[in-house]
C-alpha positions in Angstrom: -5.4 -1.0 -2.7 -6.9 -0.2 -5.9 -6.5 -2.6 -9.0 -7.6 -1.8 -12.4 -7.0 -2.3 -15.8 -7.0 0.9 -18.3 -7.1 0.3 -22.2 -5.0 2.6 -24.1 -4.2 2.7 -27.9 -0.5 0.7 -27.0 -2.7 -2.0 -25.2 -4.3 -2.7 -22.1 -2.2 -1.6 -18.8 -2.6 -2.9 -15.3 -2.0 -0.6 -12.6 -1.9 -0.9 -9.1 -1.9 1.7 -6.3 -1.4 1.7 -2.0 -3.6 4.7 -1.3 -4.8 8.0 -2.9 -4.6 7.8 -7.1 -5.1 10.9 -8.9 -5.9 10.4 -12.6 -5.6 13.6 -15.0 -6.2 13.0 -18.7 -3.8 15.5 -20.5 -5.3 17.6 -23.3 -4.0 15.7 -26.3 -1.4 14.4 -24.4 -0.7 11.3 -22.2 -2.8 9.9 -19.1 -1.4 11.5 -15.7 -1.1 9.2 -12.8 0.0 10.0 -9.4 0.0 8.5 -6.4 2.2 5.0 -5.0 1.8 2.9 -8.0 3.1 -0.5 -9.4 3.0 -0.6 -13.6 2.7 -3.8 -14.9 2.5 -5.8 -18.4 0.2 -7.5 -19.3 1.6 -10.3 -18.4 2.0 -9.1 -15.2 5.4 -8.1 -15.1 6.6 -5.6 -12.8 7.7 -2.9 -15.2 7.7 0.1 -12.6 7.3 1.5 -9.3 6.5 5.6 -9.2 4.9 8.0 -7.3 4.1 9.7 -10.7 3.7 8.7 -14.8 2.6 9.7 -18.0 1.1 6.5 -20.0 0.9 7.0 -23.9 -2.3 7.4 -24.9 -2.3 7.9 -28.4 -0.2 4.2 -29.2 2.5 5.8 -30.9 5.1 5.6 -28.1 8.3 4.0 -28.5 8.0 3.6 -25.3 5.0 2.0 -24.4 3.3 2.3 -22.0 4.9 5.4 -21.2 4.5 8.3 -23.0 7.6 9.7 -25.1 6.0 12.7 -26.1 5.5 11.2 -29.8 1.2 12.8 -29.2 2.6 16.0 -30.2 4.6 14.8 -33.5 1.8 12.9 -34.5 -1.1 15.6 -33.7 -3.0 13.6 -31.5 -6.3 14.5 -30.5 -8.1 13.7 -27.1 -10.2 15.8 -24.6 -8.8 16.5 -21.2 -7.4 19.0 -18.7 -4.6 22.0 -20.3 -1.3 20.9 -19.7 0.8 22.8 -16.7 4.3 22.3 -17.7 7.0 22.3 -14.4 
């Protein structure tokens, strides 16, 4: 079980995931999780359970944590890996 705590720009995020995490930074884009993971608030809430995400990491999100594709609108900049689009 891992158990961590990432910051981004909406706020720190707790995550937690039941075996293998894969973390992918998207090039000026969101943070790519996958993997069997519990999202929670700060507070601790349970706010999802997914096999996959995209967490806002340039804090403009309406929909923080998640990311609502607002990165692009906004022209935010961030290193990463190129987005592959399905």
């Amino acid at each position: 079980m891992v158990d961590r705590t990432e910051a981004t720009k909406g706020g720190p995020v707790r995550f937690r995931a039941d075996g293998p995490l894969e973390m992918i930074p998207v090039e000026n884009g969101p943070l790519h999780l996958k993997g069997d993971l519990e999202i929670l608030a700060a507070s601790g809430e349970l706010l999802e359970r997914v096999a996959e995400c995209w967490l806002c990491r340039c804090g403009q999100s309406g929909k923080k944590p998640f990311c609502d594709g607002t990165h692009r609108k906004v022209g935010f900049v961030a290193p990463g890996r190129a987005p592959v689009w399905k």
